[in-house]
N, C-alpha and C positions, 0 to 999 in steps of 0.2 A: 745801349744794348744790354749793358750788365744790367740796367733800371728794367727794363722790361722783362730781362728774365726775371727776377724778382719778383715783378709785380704778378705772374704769371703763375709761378711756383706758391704765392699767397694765396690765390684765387683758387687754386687747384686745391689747397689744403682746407678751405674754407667749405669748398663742393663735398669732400669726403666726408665730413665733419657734421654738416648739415645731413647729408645720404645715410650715413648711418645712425641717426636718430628716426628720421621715417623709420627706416628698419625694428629697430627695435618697438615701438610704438607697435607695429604693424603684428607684431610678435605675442605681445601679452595678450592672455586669453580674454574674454568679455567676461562681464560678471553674471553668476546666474540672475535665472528672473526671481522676485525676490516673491514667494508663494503668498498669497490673499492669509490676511489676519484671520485669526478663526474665533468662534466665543460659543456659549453653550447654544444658540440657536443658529450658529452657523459652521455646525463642527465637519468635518472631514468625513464625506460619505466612506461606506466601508464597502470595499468590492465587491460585486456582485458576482454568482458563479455567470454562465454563459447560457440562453436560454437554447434546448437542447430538446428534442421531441423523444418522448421516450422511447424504449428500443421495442419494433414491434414483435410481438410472440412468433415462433417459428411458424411456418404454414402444417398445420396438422388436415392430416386424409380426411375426408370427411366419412360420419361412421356408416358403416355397410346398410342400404337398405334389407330390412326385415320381409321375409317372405312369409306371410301368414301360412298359404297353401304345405308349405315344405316343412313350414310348422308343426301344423295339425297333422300331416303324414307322420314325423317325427316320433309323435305324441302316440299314435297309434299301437296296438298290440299284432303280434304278427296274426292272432285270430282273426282280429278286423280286417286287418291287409289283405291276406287270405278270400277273407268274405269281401270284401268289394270286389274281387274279380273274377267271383261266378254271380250266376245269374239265373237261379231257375224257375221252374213251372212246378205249379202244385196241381192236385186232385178238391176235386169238388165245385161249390158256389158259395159257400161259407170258410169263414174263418174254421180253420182246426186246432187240437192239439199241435200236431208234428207241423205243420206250416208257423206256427208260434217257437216250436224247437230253433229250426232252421233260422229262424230271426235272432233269435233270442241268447240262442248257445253259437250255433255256428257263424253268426252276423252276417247272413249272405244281404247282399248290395243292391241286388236287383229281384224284381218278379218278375215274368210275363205270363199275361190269361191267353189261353185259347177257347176257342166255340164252348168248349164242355164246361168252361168256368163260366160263361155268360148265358144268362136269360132273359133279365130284363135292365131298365137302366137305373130302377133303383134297387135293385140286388146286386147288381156293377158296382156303383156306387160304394154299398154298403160294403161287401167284401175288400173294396179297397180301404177305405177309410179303416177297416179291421186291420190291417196290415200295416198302415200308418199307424196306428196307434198300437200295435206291436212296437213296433220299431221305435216309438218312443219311451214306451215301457222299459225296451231294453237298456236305455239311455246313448242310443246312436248318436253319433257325429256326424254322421250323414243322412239326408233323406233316399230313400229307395229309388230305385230305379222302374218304374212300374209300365210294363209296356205290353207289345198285339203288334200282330201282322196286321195292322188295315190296310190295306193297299185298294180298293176297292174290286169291283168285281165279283170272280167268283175267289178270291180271298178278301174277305169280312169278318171283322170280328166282333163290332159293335152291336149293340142289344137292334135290336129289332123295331124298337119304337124311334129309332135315329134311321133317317131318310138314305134310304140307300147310294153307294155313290159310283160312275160307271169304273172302268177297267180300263188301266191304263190307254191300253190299245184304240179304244175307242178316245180316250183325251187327245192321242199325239196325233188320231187322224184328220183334226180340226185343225194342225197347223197353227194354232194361235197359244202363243205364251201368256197373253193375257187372262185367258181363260183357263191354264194351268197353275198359272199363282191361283188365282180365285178358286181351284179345287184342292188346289193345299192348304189356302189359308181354313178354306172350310174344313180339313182334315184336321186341319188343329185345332179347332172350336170343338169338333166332335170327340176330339180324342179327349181333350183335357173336361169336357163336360162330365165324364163319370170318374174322374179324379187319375187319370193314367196321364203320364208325361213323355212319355217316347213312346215311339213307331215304325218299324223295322219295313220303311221304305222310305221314299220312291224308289222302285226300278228301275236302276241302272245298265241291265241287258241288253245287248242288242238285239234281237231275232232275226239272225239268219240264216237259221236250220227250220222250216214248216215243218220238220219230226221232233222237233225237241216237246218231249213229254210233261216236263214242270214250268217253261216259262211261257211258251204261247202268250195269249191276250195279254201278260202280266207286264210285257216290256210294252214302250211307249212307241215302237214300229220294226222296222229293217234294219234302218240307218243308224249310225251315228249320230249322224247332226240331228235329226227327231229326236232319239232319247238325250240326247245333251241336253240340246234348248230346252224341251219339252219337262223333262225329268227335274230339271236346276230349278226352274221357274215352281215346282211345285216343293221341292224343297224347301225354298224362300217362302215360300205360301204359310208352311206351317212352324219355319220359323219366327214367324211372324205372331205366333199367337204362344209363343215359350216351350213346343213342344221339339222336341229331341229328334231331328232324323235320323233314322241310320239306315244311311244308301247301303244298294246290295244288289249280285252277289259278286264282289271282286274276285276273280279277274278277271271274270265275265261267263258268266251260265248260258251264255244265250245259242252257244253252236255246241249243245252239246244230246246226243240220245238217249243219255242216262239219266233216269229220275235219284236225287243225290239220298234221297228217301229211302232207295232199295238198292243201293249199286254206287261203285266211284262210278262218275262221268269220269273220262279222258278227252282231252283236247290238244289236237294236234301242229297247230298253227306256231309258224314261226316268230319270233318278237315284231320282225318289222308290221307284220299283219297286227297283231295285238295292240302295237300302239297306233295306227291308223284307226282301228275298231273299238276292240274292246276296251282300251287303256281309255280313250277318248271322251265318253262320257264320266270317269270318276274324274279324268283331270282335270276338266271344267267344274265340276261340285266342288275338288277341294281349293280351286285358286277361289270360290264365292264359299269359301268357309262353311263347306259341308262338317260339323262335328263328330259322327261316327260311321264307320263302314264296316261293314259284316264281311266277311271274310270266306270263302266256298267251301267245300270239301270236296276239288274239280282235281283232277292231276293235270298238271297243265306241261306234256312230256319233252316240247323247248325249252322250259325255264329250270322246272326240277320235272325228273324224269321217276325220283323215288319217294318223293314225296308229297300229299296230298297238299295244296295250296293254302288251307288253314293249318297245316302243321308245317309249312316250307317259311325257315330264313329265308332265302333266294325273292321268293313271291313275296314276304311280309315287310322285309327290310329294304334289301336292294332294291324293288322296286316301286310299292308303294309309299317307302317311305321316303327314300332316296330318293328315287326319280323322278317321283310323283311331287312329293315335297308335304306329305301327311304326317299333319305332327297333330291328330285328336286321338281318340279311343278303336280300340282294332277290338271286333269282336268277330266272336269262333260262331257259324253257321251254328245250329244244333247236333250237338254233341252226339245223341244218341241216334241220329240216323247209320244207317247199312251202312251209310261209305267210309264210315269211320269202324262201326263196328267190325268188318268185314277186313280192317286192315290192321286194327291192333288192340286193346281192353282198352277202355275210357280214361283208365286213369293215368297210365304210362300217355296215351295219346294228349290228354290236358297240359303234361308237364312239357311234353314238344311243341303244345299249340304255344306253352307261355314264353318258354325257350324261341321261340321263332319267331316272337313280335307281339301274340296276341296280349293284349289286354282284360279283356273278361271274354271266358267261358263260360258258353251258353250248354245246359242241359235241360233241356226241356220237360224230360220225362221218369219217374219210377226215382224213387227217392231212395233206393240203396246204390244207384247209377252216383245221384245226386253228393250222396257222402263217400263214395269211392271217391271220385274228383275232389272233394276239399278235404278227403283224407291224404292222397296221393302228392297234392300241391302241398300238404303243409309239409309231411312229410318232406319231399324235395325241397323247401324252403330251411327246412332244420337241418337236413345235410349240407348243403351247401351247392348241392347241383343247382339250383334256381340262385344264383345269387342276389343274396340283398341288394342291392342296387336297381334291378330288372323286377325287382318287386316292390321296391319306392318306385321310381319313374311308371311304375302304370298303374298303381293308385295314387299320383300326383296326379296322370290326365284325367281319371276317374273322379278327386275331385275337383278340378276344376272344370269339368264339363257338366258336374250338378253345381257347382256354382254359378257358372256362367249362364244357366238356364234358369236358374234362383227356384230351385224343386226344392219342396217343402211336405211336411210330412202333419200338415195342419189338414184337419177333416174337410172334404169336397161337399159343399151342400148340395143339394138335390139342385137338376137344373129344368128349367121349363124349359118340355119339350117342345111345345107348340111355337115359342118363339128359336130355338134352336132349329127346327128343322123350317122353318120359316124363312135361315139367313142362310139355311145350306140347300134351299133351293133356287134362291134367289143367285147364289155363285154357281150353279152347277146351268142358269141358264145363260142364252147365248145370243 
């Protein structure tokens, strides 16, 4: 027994003995790896930084587009401003002195001839092509605005050797729109033949007064839907050949007894009726981008009861512009008719028309009328009753509706008649 303890207690010392060499063994660390020999063609790359995309630029606005138009208004002197937004009539068949004034010093924007300026179609012609080249004399920014009633009928104003063309009334009682574009587009050939660019129609009236004394034949029937269709289709006509329309007479001449020539008309009807009627055919020309509308000298005693319709905020903004949604050129009926006269002096009267929406003022007549109105507007422009603003924004539309028509103040050559009136009889048949 003692032998086996013995041998047991040896075997046990012999187990620790051994066990705690593993251990230790198991303990010392390993050696490093030992690093690759180096020499001059194999020396130790040097750290490279970390490839890294470079930082991109902040996102910058991109810069404001440039408005030529707001440009060139900008540029403008308030003379010029001023003159683009009247419009008048001279005396005679020739070029004059004082119609070279009126370009020259006062910068008015537009002309328009009536009968007593025309005779034939090369003295049409030639008197415009005088004007244009006034105008460039002067060193304008703009080209003129050179316009006429032709509406056909018994209002013409074209020389006599140009094919005569019917009367509204007589277009809208064919019913066919086809045949109304073909009488505008011929309106536009004729107009722009003796060098004139706008046309102070189609007729947008309704007739539904047989006593109304200025529009009779002039409207294209009774209805509405006659002069819409009828009216639109000849607008498009003569848009078609770059010529300038300006529908008329908002907010509608057609129910009324009074010729606006001698007397205000008054119109009694309430809006719901108006826009059923009257309002109906301009709303159609401006959603097909009628560019200009003439404006009445009507009282129209539902909408403004105190003031006439080419001098009424109420009529000029809130409704045609507002409602309607007319964003071109607003012009003043002529200025020196009775209905105007008879309600307040021309010149206080222009500063209301421009105050209440219009855009150019038309005076037609007598050239100290003429310089009252651009004395009156500059005036009011210097004080500051017209504020600057309401006198940018409407030669901004002024010019871009000679722009957008691309009117030029380069000489009209003579046109053959024989072939003009050759394409203006061939549209007017049926």
């Amino acid at each position: 027994m003692r032998f086996l303890r013995i041998r047991l207690i040896y075997i046990t010392a012999i187990c620790l003995i051994v066990l705690a060499g593993c251990r230790t063994k198991h303990a010392e660390p390993s050696a490093p790896e030992t690093p690759p020999p180096t020499s001059a063609n194999h020396a130790a790359p040097n750290p490279q930084p970390v490839d890294r995309e470079p930082p991109k630029p902040a996102a910058q606005e991109p810069p404001e587009s440039v408005d030529p138009t707001a440009e060139l208004v900008a540029q403008m002197s308030m003379t010029e401003k001023i003159g683009q937004m009247v419009l008048i009539g001279v005396d005679g068949t020739a070029m004059k002195p004082e119609i070279s004034t009126f370009i020259k010093e006062r910068r008015v924007g537009g002309i328009i001839l009536y009968s007593h300026n025309i005779v034939s179609a090369t003295q049409t012609t030639e008197l415009v092509n005088g004007l244009k080249q006034s105008n460039r004399e002067a060193g304008a920014r703009l080209p003129l605005l050179l316009s006429a009633d032709q509406e056909g009928g018994r209002v013409s104003r074209l020389p006599k050797e140009i094919a005569a063309f019917p009367a509204s009334m007589t277009i809208g009682s064919t019913n066919d729109t086809k045949y109304a574009y073909q009488v505008g587009s011929a309106l536009g050939e004729a107009i722009k033949s003796v060098g004139l660019n706008t046309d102070y129609a189609p007729v947008l009236d309704v007739n539904t007064n047989p006593d109304n004394p200025v529009i009779g034949d002039r409207s294209f029937g009774n209805t509405s839907k006659t002069v819409r269709s009828m009216g639109v289709q000849e607008m498009l006509g003569m848009k078609s050949h770059e010529v300038i329309p300006v529908v008329k007479h908002f907010p509608g001449h057609g129910d009324t007894s009074v010729d606006s020539h001698k007397g205000l008309p008054v119109v009694d009807h309430d809006l719901q009726r108006l826009r059923s009627i009257e309002f109906e055919p301009f709303a159609s020309a401006i959603k097909e981008g009628a560019p200009a509308v003439m404006v009445a000298h009507i009282l129209m005693n539902k909408l403004d009861p105190d003031t006439p319709a080419s001098m009424s905020r109420i009529v000029i903004q809130n409704f045609l512009r507002d409602e309607l949604k007319f964003n071109g050129v607003v012009i003043t009926d002529d200025m020196t008719m009775e209905a105007i006269g008879k309600t307040m002096p021309i010149g206080p009267a222009s500063v209301q028309a421009v105050l209440a929406g219009a855009d150019i003022v038309l005076v037609g007549h007598n050239p100290k009328q003429q310089n009252d109105v651009l004395d009156a507007l500059s005036a009011a422009a210097e004080s500051g009753e017209i504020p600057q603003p309401v006198i940018d924004a409407s030669v901004y539309r002024i010019v871009k509706l000679k722009q957008s028509f691309r009117l030029s103040d380069q000489p009209t050559p003579p046109a053959d008649m024989s072939e003009l009136n050759k394409h203006i009889q061939e549209a007017l048949k049926r």
